[in-house]
N, C-alpha and C positions, 0 to 999 in steps of 0.2 A: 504494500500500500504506500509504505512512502516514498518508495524506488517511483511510485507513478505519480504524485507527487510532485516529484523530482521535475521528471522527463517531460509533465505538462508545463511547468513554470518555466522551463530551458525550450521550449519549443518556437521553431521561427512562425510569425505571422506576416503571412505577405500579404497587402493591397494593393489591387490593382482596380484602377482608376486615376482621378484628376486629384493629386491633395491638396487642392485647394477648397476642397469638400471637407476636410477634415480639420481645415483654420476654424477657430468659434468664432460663430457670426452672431453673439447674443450680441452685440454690442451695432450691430447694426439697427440702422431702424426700418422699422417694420413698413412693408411696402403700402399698406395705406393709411399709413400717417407721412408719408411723403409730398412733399409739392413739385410736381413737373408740369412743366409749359406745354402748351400745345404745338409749340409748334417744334419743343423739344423733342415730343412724343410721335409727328408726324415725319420728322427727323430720323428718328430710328426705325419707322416703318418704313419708310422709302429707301434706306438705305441697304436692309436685310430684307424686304418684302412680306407681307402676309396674303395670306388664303383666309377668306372670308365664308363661313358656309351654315344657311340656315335652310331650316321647313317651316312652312306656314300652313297649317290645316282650319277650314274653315267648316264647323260639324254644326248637325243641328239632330239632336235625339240620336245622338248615335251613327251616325250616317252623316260619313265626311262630302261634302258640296265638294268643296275647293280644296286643294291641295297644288301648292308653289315650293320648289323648289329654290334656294337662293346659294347662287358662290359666286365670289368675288376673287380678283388676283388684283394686291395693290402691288406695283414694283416702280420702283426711277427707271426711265429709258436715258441713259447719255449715252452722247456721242460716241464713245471709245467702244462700246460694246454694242455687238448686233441687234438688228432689230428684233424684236419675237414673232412677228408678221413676215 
């Protein structure tokens, strides 16, 4: 028993991953007690791009009338890279 003991407490632990996962981030502050600008925020959307995707069901007793489909692609077009058209 205590030969295992032992061998658990001398044992390598590897992680694999980014460790920058395993800096404490208590000291951050919490993402909606934050202030960003809009145009901060529109900033970082054009820059990396987002996919936008929703359903719109429009029922009555049970028995869907309507139903809409919604997706969006936000991306920046510059000059230096091709068109997507």
């Amino acid at each position: 028993m205590e030969g295992d003991a032992h061998e658990a407490a001398g044992a390598e632990v590897s992680y694999v991953g980014d460790p920058r996962d395993l800096e404490d981030r208590s000291a951050e502050e919490p993402l909606a007690g934050r202030q960003i600008a809009l145009i901060d925020l529109l900033d970082r959307l054009l820059n990396g791009g987002a996919v936008l995707t929703g359903d719109v069901v429009l029922s009555i007793a049970d028995v869907d009338l309507v139903h809409i489909n919604l997706r969006a692609v936000i991306r920046s077009i510059t000059p230096d890279g091709p068109a997507p058209w």
